[in-house]
GUZA-626102 format. One line per 4 residues: their letters; for each residue x negated, y negated, z negated of N, C-alpha, C. Coordinates in Angstrom, 1 decimal, padded with zeros to 4 digits, always signed. Each point is the difference from the previous one (the first is absolute). Layout:
# residues N
A> X Y Z X Y Z X Y Z  ...
This chain:
# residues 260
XXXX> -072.3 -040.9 -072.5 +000.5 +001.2 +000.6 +001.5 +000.1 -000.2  +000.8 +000.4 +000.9 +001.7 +000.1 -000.1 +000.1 +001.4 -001.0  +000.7 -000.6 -000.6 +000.8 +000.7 -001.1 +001.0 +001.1 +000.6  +000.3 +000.9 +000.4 +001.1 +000.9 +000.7 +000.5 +000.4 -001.7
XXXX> +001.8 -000.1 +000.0 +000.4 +000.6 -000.8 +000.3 +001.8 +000.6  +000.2 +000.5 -001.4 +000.5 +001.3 +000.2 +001.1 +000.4 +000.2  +000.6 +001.2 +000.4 +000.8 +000.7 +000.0 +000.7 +001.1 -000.7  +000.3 +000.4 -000.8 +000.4 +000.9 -001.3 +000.9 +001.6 +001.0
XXXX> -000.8 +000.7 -000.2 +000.1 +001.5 +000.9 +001.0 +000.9 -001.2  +000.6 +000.9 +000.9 +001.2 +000.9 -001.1 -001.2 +001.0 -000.6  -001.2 -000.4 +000.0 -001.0 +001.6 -000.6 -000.5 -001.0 -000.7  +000.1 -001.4 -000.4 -000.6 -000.6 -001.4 -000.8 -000.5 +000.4
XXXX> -000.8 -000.1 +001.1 -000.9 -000.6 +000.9 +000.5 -001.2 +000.2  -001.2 -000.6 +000.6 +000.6 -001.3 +000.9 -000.8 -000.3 +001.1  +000.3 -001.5 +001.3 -000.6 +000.8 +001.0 -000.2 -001.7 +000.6  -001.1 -000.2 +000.6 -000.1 -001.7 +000.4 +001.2 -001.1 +001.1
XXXX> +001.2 -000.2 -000.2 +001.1 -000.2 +000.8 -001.1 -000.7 +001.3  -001.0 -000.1 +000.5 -000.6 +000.0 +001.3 -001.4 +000.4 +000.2  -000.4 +000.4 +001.2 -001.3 +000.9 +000.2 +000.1 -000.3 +001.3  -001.5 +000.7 +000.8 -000.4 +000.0 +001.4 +001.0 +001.2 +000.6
XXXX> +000.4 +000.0 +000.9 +000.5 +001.2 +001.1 -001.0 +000.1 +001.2  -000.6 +001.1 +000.3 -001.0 +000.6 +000.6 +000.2 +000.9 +001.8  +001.4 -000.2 -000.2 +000.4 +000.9 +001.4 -000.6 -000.5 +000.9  -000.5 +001.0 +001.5 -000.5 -000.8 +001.0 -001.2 -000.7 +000.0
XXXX> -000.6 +000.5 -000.9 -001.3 -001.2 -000.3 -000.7 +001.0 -000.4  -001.2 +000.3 +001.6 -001.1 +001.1 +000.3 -001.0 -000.2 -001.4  -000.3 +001.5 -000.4 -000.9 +000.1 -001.2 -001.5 -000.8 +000.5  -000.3 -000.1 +001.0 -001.2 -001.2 +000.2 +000.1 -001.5 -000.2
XXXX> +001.4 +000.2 -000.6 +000.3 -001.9 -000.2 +000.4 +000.2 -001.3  +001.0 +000.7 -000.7 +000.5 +000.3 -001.2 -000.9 -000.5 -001.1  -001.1 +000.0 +000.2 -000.7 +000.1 -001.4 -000.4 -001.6 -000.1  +000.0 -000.8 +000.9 -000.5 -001.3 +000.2 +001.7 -000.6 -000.6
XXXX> +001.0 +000.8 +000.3 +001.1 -000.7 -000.3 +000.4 +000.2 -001.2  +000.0 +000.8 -000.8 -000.1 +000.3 -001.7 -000.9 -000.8 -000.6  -001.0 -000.4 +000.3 -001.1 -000.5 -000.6 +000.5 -001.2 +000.2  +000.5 -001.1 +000.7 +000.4 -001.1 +000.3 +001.4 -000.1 -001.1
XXXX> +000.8 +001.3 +000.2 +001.2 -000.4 -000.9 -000.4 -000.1 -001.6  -001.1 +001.0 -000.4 -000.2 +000.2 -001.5 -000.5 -001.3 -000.2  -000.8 -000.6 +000.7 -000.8 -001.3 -000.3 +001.2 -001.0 -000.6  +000.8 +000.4 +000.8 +001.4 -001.6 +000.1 +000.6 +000.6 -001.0
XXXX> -000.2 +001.0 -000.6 +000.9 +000.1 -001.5 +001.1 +001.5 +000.2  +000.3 +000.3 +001.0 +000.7 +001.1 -000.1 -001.2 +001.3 -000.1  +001.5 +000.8 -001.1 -000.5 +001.1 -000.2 +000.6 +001.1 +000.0  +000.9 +000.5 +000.9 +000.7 +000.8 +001.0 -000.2 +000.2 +001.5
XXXX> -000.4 +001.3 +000.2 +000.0 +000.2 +001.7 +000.8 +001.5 -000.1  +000.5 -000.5 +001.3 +001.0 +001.4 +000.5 -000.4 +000.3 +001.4  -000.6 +001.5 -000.7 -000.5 +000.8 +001.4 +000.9 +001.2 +000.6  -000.1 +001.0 +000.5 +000.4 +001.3 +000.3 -000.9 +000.5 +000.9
XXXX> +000.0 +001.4 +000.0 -000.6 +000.8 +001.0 +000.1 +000.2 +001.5  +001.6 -000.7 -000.1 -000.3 +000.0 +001.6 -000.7 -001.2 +000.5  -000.1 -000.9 -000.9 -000.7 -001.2 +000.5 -001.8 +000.0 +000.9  -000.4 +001.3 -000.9 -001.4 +000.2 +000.4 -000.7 -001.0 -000.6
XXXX> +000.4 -000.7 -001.1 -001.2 -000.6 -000.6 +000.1 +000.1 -001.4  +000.1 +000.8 -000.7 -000.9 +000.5 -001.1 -001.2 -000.5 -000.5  -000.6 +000.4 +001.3 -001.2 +000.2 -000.6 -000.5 -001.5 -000.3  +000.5 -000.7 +001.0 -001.0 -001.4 +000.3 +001.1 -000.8 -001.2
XXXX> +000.7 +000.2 -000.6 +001.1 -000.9 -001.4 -001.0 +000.8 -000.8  -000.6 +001.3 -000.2 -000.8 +000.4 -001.2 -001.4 -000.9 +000.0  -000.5 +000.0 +001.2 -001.2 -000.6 +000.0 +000.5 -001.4 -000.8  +000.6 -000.6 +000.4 +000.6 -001.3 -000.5 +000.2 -000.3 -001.6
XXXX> +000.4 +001.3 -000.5 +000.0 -000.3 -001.4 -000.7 +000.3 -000.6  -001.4 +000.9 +000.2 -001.1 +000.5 -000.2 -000.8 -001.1 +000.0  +000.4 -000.8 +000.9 -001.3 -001.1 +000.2 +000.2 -001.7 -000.5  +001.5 +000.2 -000.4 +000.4 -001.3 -000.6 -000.4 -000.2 -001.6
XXXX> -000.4 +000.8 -000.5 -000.3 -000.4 -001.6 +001.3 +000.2 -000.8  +001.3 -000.2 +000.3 +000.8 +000.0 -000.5 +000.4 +001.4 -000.7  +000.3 +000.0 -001.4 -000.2 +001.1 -001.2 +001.4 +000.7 +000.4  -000.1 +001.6 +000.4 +001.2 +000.6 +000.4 +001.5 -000.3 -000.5
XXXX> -000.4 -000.2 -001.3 +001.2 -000.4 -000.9 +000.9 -000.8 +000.2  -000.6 -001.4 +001.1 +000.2 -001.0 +000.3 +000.9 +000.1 +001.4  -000.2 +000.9 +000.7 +001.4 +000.9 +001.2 +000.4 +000.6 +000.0  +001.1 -000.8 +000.8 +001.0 +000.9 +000.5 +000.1 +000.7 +001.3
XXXX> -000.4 +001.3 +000.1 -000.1 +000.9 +001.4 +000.9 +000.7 +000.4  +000.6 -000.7 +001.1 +001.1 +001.4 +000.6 -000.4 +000.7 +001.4  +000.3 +001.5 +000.2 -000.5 +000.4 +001.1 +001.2 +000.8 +000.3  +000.2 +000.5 +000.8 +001.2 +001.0 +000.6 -000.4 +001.3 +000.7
XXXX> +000.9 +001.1 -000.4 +000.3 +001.5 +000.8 +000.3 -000.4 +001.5  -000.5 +000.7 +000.8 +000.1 -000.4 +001.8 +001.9 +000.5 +000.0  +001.2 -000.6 +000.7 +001.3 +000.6 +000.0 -000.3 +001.7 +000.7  -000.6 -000.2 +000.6 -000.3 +001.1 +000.4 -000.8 +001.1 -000.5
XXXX> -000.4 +000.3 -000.9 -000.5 +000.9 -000.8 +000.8 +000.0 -001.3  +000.8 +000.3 +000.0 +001.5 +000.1 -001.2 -000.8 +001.9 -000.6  +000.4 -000.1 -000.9 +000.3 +001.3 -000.7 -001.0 +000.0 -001.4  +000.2 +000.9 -000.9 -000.5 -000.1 -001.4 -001.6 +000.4 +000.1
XXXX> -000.1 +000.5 +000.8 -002.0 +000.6 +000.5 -000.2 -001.4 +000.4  +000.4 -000.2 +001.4 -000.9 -000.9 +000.3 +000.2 -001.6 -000.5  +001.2 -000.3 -001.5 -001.0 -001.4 -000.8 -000.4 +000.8 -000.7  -000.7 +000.9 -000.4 -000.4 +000.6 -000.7 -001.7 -000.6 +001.0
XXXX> +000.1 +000.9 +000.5 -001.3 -000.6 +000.8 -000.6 -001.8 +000.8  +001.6 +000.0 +000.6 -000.5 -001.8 +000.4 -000.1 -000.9 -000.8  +000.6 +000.5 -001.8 -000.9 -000.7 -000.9 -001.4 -000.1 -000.6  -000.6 +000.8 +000.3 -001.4 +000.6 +000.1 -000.8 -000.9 +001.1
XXXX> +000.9 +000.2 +000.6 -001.2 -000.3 +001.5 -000.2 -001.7 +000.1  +001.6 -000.6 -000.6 +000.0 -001.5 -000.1 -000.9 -000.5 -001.0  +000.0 +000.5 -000.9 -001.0 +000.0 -001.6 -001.4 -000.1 +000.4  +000.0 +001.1 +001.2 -001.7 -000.1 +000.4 -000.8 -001.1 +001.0
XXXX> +001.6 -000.1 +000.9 -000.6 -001.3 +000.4 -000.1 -001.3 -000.5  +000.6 +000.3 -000.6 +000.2 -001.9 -000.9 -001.0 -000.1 -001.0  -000.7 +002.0 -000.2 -001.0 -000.5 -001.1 +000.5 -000.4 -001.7  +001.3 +000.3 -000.4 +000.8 +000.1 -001.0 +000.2 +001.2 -000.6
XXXX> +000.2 -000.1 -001.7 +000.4 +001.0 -000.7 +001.7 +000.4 +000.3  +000.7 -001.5 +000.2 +001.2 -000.1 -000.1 +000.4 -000.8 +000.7  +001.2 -000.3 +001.0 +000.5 -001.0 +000.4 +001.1 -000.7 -001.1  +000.5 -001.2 -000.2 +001.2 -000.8 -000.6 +001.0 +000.2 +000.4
XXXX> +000.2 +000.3 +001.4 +001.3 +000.8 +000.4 +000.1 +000.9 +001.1  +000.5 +001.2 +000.4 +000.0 +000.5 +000.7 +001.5 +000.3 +000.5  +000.4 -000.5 +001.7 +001.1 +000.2 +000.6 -000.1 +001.3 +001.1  +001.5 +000.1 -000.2 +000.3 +001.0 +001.4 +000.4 -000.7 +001.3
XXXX> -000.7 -000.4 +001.1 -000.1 -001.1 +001.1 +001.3 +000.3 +000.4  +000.0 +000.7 +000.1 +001.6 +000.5 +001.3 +000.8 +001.3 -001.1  +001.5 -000.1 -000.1 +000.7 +000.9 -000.2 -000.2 +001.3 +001.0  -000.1 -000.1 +001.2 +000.0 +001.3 +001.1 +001.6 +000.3 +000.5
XXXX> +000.2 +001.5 +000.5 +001.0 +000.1 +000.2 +000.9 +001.2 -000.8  -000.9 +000.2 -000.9 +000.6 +001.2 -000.9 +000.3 -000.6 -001.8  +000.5 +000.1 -000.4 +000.7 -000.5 -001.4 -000.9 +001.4 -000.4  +000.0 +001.1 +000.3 -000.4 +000.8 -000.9 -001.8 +000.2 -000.4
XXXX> -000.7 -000.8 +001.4 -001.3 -000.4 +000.1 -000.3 -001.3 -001.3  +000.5 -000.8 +000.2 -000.4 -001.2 -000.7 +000.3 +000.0 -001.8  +001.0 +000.7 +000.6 +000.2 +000.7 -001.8 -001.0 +000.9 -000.8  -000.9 +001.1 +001.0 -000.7 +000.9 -000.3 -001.3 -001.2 -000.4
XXXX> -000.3 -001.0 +001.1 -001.2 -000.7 -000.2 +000.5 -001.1 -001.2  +001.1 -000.4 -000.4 +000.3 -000.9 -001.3 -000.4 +000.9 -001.2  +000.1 +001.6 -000.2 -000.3 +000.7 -001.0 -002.0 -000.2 -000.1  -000.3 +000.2 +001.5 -001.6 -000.2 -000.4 -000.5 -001.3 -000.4
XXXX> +001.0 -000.7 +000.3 -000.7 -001.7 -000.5 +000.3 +000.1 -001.6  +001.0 +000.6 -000.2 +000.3 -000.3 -001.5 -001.5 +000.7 -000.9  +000.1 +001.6 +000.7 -001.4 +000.3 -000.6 -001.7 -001.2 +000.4  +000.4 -000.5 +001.0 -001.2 -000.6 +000.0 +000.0 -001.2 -001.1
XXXX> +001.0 -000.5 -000.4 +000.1 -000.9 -001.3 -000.6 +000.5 -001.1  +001.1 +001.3 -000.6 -000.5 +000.6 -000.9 -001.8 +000.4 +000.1  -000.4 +000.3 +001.1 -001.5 +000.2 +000.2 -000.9 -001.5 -000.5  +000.5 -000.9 +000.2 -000.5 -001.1 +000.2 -000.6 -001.2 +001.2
XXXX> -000.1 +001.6 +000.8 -000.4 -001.1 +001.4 +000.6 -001.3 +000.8  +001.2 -000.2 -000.6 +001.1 -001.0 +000.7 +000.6 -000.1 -001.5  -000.3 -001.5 -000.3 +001.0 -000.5 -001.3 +001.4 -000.3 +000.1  +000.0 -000.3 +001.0 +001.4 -000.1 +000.5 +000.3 +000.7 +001.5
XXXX> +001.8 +000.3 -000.1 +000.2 +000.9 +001.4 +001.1 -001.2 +000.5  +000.5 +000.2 +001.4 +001.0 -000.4 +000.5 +000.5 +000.4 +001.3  +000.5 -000.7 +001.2 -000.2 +000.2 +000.8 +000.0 -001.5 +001.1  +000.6 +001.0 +001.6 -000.4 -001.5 +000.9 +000.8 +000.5 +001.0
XXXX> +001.3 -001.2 +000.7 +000.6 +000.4 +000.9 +001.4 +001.0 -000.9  +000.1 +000.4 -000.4 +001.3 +000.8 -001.0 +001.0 -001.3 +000.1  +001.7 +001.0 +000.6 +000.8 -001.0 -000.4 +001.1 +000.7 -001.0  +001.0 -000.4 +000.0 +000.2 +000.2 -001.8 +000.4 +001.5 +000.4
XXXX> +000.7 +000.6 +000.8 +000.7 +001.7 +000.6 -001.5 +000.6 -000.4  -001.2 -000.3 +000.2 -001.3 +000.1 -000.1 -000.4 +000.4 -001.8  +000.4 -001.2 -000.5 -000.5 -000.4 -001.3 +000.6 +000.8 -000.8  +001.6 +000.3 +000.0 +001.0 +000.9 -000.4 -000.5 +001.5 -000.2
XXXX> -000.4 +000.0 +001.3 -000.1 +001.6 +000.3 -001.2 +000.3 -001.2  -001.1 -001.1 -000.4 -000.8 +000.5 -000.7 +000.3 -000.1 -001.6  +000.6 -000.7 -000.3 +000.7 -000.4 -000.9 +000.5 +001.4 -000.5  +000.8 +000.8 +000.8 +000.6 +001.0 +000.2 -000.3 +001.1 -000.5
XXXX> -001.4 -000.3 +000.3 -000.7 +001.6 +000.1 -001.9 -000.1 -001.0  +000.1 -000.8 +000.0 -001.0 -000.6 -001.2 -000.3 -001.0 -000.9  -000.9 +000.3 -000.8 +000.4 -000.9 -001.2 -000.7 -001.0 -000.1  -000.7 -000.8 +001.0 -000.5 -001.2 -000.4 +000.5 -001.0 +001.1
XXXX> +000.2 -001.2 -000.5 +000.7 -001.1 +001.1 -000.9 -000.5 +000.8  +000.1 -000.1 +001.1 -001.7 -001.1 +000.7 -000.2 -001.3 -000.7  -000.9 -000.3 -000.5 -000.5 -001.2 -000.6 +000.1 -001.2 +001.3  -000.2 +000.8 +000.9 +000.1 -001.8 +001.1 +000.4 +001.0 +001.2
XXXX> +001.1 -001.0 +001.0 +000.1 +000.3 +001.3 -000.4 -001.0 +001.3  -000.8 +000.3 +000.4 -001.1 -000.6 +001.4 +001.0 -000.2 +001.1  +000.6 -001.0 +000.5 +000.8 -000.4 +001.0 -000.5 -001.2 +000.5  +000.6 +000.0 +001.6 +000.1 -001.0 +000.9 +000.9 -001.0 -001.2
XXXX> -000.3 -001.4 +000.2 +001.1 -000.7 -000.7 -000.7 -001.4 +000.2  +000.9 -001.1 +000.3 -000.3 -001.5 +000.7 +001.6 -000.3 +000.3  -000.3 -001.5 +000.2 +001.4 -000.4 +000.6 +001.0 +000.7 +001.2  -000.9 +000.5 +000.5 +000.9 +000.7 +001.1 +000.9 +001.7 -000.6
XXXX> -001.1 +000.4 -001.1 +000.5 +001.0 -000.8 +000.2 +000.3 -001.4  +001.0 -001.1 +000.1 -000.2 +000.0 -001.9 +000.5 +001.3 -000.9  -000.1 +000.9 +000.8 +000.2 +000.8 -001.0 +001.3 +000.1 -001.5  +001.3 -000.8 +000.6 +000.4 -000.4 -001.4 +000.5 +001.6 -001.1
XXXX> +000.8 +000.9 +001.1 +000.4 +001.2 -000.6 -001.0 +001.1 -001.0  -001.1 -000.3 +001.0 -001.7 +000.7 -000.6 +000.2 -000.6 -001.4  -000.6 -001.4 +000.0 -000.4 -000.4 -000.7 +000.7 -000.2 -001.8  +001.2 +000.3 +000.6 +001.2 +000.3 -001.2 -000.3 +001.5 -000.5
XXXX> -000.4 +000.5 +001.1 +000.3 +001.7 -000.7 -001.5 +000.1 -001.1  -000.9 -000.3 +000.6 -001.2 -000.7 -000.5 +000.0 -000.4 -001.3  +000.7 -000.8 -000.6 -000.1 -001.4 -000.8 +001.2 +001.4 -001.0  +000.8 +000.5 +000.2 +001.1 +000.8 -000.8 -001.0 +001.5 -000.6
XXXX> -000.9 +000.5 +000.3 -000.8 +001.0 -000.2 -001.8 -000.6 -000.2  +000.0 -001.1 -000.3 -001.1 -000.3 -000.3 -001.3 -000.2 +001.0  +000.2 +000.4 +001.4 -001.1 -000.3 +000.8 -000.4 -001.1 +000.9  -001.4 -000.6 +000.0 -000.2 -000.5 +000.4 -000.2 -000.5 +001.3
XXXX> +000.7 -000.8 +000.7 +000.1 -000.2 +001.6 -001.8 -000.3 +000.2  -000.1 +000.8 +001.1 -001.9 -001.0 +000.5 +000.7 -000.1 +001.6  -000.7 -001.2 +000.1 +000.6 -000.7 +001.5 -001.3 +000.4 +001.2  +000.2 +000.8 +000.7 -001.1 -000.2 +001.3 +000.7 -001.2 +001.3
XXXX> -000.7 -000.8 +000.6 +000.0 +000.3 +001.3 +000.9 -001.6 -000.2  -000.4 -000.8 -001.9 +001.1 -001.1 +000.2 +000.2 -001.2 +000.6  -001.0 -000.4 +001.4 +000.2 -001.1 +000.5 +000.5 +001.3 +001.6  +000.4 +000.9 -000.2 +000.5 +000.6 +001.5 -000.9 +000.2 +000.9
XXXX> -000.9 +000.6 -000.3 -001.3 +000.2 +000.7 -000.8 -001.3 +000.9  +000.6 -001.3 -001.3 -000.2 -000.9 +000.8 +001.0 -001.1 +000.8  +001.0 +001.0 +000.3 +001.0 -001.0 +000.9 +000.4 -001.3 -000.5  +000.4 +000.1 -001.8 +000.7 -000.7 -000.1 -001.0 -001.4 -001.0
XXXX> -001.0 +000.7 +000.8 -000.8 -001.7 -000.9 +000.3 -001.0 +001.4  +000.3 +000.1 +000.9 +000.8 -001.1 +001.1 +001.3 +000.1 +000.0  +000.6 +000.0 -001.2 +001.3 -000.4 -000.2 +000.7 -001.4 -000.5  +000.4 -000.5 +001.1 +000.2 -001.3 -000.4 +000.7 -000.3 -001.3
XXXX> +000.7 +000.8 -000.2 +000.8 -000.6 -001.9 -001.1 +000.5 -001.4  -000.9 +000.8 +000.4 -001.2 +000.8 -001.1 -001.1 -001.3 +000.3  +000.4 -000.9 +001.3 -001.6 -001.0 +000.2 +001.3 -001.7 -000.5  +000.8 +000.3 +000.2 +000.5 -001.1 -001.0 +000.4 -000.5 -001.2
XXXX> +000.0 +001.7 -000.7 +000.1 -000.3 -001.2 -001.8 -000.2 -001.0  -000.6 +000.8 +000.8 -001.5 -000.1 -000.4 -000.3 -002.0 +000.5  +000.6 -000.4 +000.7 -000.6 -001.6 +000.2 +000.8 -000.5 -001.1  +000.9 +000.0 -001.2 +001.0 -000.2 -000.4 -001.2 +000.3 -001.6
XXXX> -000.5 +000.7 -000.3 -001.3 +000.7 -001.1 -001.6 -000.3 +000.3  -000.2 -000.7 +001.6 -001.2 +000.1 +000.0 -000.8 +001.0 +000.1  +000.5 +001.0 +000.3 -000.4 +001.5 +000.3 +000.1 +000.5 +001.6  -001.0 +001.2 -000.2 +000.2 +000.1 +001.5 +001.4 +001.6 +000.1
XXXX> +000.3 -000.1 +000.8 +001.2 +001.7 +000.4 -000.4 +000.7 -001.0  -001.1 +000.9 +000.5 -000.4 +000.8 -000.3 +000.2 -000.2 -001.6  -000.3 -000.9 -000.4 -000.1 -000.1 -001.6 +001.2 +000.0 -000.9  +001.3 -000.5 +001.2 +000.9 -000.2 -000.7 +000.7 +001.6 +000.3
XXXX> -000.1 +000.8 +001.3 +000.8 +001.2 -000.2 -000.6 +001.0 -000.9  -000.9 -000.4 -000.4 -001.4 +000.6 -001.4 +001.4 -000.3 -001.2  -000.1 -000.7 -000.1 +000.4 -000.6 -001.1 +001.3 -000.1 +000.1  +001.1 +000.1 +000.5 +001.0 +000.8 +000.4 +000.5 +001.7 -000.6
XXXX> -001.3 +000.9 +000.7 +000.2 +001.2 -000.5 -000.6 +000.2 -001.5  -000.3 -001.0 -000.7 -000.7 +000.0 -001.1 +001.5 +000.0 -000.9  +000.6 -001.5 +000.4 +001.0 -000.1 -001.0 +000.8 +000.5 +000.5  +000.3 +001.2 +000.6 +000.8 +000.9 -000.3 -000.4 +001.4 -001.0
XXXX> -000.5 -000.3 -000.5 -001.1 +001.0 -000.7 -000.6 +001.1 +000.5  -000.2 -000.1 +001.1 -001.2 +001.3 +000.8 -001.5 -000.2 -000.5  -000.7 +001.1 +000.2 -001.4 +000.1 +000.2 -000.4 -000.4 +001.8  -000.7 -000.9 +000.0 -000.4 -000.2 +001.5 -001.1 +000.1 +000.4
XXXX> -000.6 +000.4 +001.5 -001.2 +000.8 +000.3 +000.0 -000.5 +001.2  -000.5 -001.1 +000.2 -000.2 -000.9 +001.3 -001.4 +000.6 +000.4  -000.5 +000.0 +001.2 -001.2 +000.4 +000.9 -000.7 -001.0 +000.6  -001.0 -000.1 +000.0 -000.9 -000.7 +000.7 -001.5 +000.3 -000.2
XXXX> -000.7 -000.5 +001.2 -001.2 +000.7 +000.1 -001.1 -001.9 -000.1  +000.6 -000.5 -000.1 -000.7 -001.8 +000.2 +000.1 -000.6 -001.6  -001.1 -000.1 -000.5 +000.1 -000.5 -001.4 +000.7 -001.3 -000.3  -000.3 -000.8 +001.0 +000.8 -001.2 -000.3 +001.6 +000.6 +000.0
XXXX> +000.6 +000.4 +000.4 +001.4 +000.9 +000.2 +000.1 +000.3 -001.4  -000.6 +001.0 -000.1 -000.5 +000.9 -001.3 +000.2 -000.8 -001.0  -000.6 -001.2 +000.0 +000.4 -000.8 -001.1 +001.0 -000.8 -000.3  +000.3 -000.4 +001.2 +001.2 -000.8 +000.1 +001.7 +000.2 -000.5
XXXX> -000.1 +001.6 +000.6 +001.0 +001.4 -000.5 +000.1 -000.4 -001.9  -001.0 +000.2 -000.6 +000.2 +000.2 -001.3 +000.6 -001.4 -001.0  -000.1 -001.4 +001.3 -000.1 -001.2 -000.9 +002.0 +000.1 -000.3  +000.4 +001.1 -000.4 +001.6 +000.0 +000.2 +000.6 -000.3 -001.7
XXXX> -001.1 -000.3 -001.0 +000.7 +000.2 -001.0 +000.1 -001.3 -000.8  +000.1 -001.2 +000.6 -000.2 -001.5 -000.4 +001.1 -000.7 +000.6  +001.2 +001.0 +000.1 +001.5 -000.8 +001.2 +000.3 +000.9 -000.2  +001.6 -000.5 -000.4 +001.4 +000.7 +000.2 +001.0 -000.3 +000.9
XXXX> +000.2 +000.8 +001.1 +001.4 -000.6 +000.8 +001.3 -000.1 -000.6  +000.5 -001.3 +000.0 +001.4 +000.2 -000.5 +001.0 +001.2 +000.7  +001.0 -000.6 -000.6 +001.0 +001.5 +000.0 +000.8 -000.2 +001.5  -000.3 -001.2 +000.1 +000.7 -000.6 +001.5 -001.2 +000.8 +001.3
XXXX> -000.9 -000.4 -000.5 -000.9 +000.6 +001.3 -000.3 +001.7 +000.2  +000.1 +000.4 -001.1 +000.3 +001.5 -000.3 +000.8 +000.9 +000.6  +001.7 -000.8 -000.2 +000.5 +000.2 +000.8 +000.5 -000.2 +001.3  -001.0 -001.2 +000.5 +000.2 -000.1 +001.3 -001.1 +001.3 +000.9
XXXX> -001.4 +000.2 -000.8 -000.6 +001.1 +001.0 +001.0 +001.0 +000.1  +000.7 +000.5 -001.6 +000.2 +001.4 +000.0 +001.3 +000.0 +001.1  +000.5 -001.4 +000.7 +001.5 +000.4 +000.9 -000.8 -000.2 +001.2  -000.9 +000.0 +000.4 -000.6 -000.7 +001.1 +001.1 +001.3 +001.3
């Protein structure tokens, strides 16, 4: 089984630097696809409520054998239901579908359009910590004018921020503000929904390792120290995704994705 190292969280926690990502992937397939990843050794899935599958990632860990203690579970507030009532409530309702006491982490999907909304709902996440239902808080999509504002006006820092981030978006300014306040970059979306596993310089440097793309822009967002949350619903994939911890790209090929 692959060893995933950890992550070291500003709340003393820590968190698996890779897991399954779940978007897009109908709750009648979800649970076949969790089960395929826990087998291959990962033990991180990141869900949300707007995803609509909850329930089918609960069934999944319900039915894997695997001892709760042993995951890592993230689920998310809809952007659109912001305010201190309602995570107050869509943490309840996530809790029930997944069939959990607690989730591992709980994000805010979307900032919205109100600074004074997301602020109200960072105060209910904080209590939802203190409650216990979410061991850890953060958010997803926040950029730093975002991160500030909360900073500003409450007293806990997000333990991780959920962003687009791949060669095409490296994120470098994020990732600094990030790295200077202690939070953890998590990468969605890092082969570009795909595009850039037919990238000729990401398929030359993987013939150069013996590796396929996909494995090397894996392994790319890795050594830059993100948490990364690749998707797939095909186990062979699923497995393939995690074989990222037995190769290091030099510093030359590093920076040749990050100028692409």
């Amino acid at each position: 089984m692959v060893e995933v190292p950890n992550l070291s969280l500003n709340d003393g926690r820590t968190i698996p630097q890779f897991g399954l990502g779940v978007w897009q992937v109908p709750n009648n397939v979800v649970t076949d696809a969790v089960l395929a990843a826990l087998e291959a050794g990962y033990r991180s899935v990141d869900t949300a409520a707007l995803y609509r599958n909850e329930e089918g990632v609960g069934t999944a860990i319900a039915r894997s054998g695997v001892p709760r203690e042993e995951l890592f579970v993230t689920t998310k507030l809809r952007g659109n239901n912001l305010g201190y009532d309602q995570a107050m409530r869509g943490i309840d309702e996530s809790l029930g579908k997944l069939g959990l006491d607690y989730v591992d982490l709980y994000l805010i999907h979307w900032p919205g359009g109100s600074t004074n909304t997301y602020v109200e709902t960072w105060k209910a996440f904080e209590q939802i910590k203190a409650d216990g239902r979410a061991r850890s808080i953060g958010v997803s999509n926040f950029d730093i004018s975002n991160l500030r504002h909360l900073f500003d006006a409450t007293e806990t820092v997000p333990a991780v921020n959920q962003v687009e981030l791949n060669p095409d978006r490296p994120e470098e300014q994020l990732r600094e503000f990030h790295a200077e306040h202690g939070i953890v970059t998590e990468s969605y979306s890092p082969l570009a929904v795909g595009r850039l596993v037919r990238d000729r310089m990401a398929a030359e440097i993987a013939e150069r390792y013996d590796r396929s793309p996909v494995q090397v822009l894996l392994r790319w967002n890795l050594q830059l120290g993100n948490r990364v949350i690749p998707k797939s619903v095909t186990p062979e994939r699923i497995r393939a995704n995690i074989q990222v911890f037995d190769f290091e790209l030099s510093q030359e090929d590093m920076d040749l994705l990050s100028s692409r």
